[in-house]
Every structure is written in C-alpha cells, then in structure tokens.
N, C-alpha and C positions, 0 to 999 in steps of 0.2 A: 070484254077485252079480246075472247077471241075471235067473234064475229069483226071486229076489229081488224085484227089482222089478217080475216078472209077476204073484207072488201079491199084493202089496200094492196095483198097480191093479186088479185081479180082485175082491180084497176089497174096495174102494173101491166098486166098479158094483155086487156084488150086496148093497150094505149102502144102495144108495140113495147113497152121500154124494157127489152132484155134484158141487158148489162145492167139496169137497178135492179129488175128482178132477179139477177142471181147475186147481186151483193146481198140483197136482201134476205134471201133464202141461205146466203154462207152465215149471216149476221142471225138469221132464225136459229138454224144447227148449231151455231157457238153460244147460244141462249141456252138452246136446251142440255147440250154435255156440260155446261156451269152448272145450270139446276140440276144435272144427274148427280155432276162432282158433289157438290154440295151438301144432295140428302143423300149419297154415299157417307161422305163424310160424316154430318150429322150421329148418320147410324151407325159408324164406326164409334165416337165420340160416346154415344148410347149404351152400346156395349162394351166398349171399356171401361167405361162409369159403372155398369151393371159387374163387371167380371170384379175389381178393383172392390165394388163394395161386399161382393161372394167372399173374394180372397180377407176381408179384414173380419169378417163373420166367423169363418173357418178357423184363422190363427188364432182369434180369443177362445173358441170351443174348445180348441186342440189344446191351447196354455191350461184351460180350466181340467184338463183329462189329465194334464202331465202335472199339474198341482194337486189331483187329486193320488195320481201314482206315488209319488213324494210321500203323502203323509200312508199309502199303504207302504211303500218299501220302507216306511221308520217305524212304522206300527210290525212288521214281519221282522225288521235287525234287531228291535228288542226285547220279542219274544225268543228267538232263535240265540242270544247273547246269555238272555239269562237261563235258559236249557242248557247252552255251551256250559254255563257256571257249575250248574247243578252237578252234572256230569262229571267234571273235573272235582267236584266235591266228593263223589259218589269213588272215584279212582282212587283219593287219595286214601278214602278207607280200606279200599281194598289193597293196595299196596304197600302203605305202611300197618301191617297189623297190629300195631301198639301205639296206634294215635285211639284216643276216645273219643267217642261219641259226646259231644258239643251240644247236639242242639238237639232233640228228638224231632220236634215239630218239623224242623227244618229236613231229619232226614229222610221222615216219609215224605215231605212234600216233593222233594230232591228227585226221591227215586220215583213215585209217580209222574211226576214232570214228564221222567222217558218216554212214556207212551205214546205224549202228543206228536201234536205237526202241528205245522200252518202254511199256507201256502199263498204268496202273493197274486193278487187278485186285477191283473191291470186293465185300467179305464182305456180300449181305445176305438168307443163307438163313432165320435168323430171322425177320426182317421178313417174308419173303415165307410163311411157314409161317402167320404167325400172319395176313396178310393174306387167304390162302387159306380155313382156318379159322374166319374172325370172332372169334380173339381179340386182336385188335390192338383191339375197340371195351372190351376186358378195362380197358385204361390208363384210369384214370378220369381222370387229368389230362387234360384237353381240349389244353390248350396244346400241353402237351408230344407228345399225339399226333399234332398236326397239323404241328409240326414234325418229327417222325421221318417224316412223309409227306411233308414236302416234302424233304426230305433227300435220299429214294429216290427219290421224282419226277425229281430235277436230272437232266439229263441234259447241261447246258451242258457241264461237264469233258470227257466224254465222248467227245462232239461234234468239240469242237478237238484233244485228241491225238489223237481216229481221224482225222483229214480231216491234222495232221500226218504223221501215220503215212504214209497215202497221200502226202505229198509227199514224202517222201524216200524210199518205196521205186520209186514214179516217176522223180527223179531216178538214182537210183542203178541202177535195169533198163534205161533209155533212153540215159543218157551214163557216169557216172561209172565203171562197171567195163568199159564198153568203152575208155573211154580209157587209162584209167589203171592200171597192176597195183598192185592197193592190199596184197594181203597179198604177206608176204617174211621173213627171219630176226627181221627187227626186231619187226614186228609182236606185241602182246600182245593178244588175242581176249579179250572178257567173258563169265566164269563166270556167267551170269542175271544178277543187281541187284548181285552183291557179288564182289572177290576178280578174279584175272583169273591167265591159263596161257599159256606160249608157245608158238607152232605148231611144233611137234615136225617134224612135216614140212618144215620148212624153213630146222632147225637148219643145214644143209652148204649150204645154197643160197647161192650168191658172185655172183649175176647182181646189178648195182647196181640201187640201192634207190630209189624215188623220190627226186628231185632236189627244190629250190626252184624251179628254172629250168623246172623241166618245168610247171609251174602258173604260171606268171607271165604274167600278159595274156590268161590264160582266161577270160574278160569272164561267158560261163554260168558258172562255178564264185561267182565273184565274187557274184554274186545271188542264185545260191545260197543261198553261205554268208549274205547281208544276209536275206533272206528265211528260210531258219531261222529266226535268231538272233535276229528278232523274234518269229516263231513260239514257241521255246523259252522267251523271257522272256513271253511272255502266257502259256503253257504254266504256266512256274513259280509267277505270282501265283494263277492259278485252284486249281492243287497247294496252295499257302501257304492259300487262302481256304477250301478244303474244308476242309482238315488242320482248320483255327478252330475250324468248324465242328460239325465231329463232337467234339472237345476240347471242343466248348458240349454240344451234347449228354449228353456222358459225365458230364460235372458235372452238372445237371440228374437223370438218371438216378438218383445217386448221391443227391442230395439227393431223388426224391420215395422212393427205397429209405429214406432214413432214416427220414422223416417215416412210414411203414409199418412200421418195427419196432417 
C-alpha cells in the first residue's frame, strides 16, 4: 500500500500534474491527523477504561476496610460500655455506704475491669496505597473523595482513647495495684475484645478476696472511678459517631459502584 502511494506521487511530479499533486498530498495530511486523531483517541478510551476499572477496584478495598472498621468500632463501644457499667457500679458502693454487696463475683470482676483498655484498631491500608500511588485522585466523585479524606485525617477519636489509655494505665502503675490485690480465684481475665477464661493459677488460692470495706472512703479510687466514667462515656459517643460515619461512607461507596456498572 505504501509503495503504492510512492509511485502514484512519483507519477504525479514527473507528469507535471501539480494542482493533483497537492490535493493529493492535502488529502495524504488529512489521512494521517484522522489516523493520529483516532489512536489518540483509542488511547484516551484505553486509559479511561484502565483508570475507571482502578477506581472500582479501590472503592470495593476501601468499603471492605470501612466494614472492617465497623465491626472494630462495635467490638471497642462494647467493651468501653460495659467498663462504663462496672465503674458506675464500683461508685455506687462507694458513695452510698449502706448499700450491700450484691454480688461478690461481680465485685472483683467490676473492680478488676479498671485496669484495662482497648484501643480501636482502624484498617486503612487501602487508603493509604492508593494515597501513596495517586490513585486515590482515580475516584472521580469529588465529594466522595474528599470525604474518605477526611475520614483518615480524623484524628480526634484517636487522641481521647490514647490520652485515656494513659490515664488508667497511670492510675493503675502508681496506686491501684499497689494497694490493692486485684486478681484472685474469683477473678475472670479478657480473652482480647470477646469471651473471657479464669485464672487457672489461682483456682486453690483461699487467701480472702477483696472486701467492700477495703475500698470504702478511698476518696482517689472515688475520682477515679468519676473521672473514667466521663472519659468512657465521651469515649463511647466519639465510638458511636465514627461507627455513622464510615456506615455513611459504605453507602455512598455502594451507591457511586452502582451508578458505574
């Protein structure tokens, strides 16, 4: 073909015929910017084929991280709920001194509870893949982008159960285990977020178990526990508001996947 159209400009020059030969050669140039246009185009076509299938890759990883956040921020509110419990149980002995003791088991396990923590744990290696990469600018939804940015930005959560965290393992290195022997037969220790085992080691132990009497008018324990207990309940709303949060998210998510199939 293209010797082709060597001998028929060739033929054109040595026959004289100008004026064909430049229609000819405007009509060659408008061949080839169509074939340019085209596998431009093509390749535009290619790569937003390519970008559009990145972006729908990206949104299922990131829904799968913010479902996985979900059940850590409901696994962290119902540990942190029933500590709140414990606590308020723990106050009430201390401040009415003429309520009795109810439940023993309950009260060591109660007062043990204080010592823990837990601290939410959030998935967001996709996020940060695709930040790292520049295909996080893949999400053509603006909105939606800039709230998965702010999502990861937050750091406020964070913040209050680390700076929690710090106060009750201060409490509890400074006073609480010097005073007091918190674990004993009774004692039931938490298996991580879920479930709980009893301390085997101290199945035969008959030395008595913390008392009521023995915490009564510990005026530090007392503020303590008040102090928590507000901590814990700003703790649980910040938990509650996240959880929304990412729940807003994954909707979202789901809805701009649909609108792309």
């Amino acid at each position: 073909m293209i010797k082709f159209f060597r001998r028929f400009r060739k033929d054109l020059i040595q026959k004289n015929k100008i004026s064909q030969y430049l229609k000819y050669a405007i009509g060659e140039i408008i061949l080839v910017v169509i074939g340019i246009l085209i596998a431009l185009q093509f390749n535009t076509w290619r790569v937003e084929k390519n970008d559009r299938h990145i972006e729908k890759i990206l949104l299922k990883n990131i829904k799968m991280d913010l479902e996985s956040d979900i059940q850590e921020l409901k696994g962290v509110r119902a540990f942190k709920t029933s500590q709140n419990k414990a606590a308020l149980r723990l106050l009430e002995y201390l401040i009415d001194t003429s309520k009795p003791l109810e439940d023993t088991v309950q009260f060591v396990n109660d007062f043990n509870l204080m010592i823990y923590f837990t601290v939410p744990s959030p998935n967001r290696t996709s996020f940060d893949i695709a930040t790292s990469t520049g295909y996080l600018n893949n999400i053509t939804n603006d909105r939606l982008n800039k709230e998965l940015s702010n999502y990861y930005a937050n750091i406020g959560l964070e913040q209050h159960v680390t700076e929690t965290k710090r106060f009750i393992n201060a409490f509890n290195d400074t006073y609480l285990i010097n005073k007091y022997r918190i674990f004993n037969n009774l004692v039931m220790a938490l298996d991580g977020q879920g479930g709980d085992y009893a301390l085997e080691r101290y199945k035969d132990d008959n030395r008595p178990v913390i008392q009521l009497q023995d915490i009564r008018g510990d005026v530090s324990l007392e503020n303590y526990l008040n102090n928590l207990s507000i901590r814990l309940e700003i703790g649980i709303i910040g938990l509650e508001r996240e959880e929304s949060w990412a729940l807003r998210l994954v909707g979202d998510i789901e809805e701009e996947l649909n609108l792309k199939n």
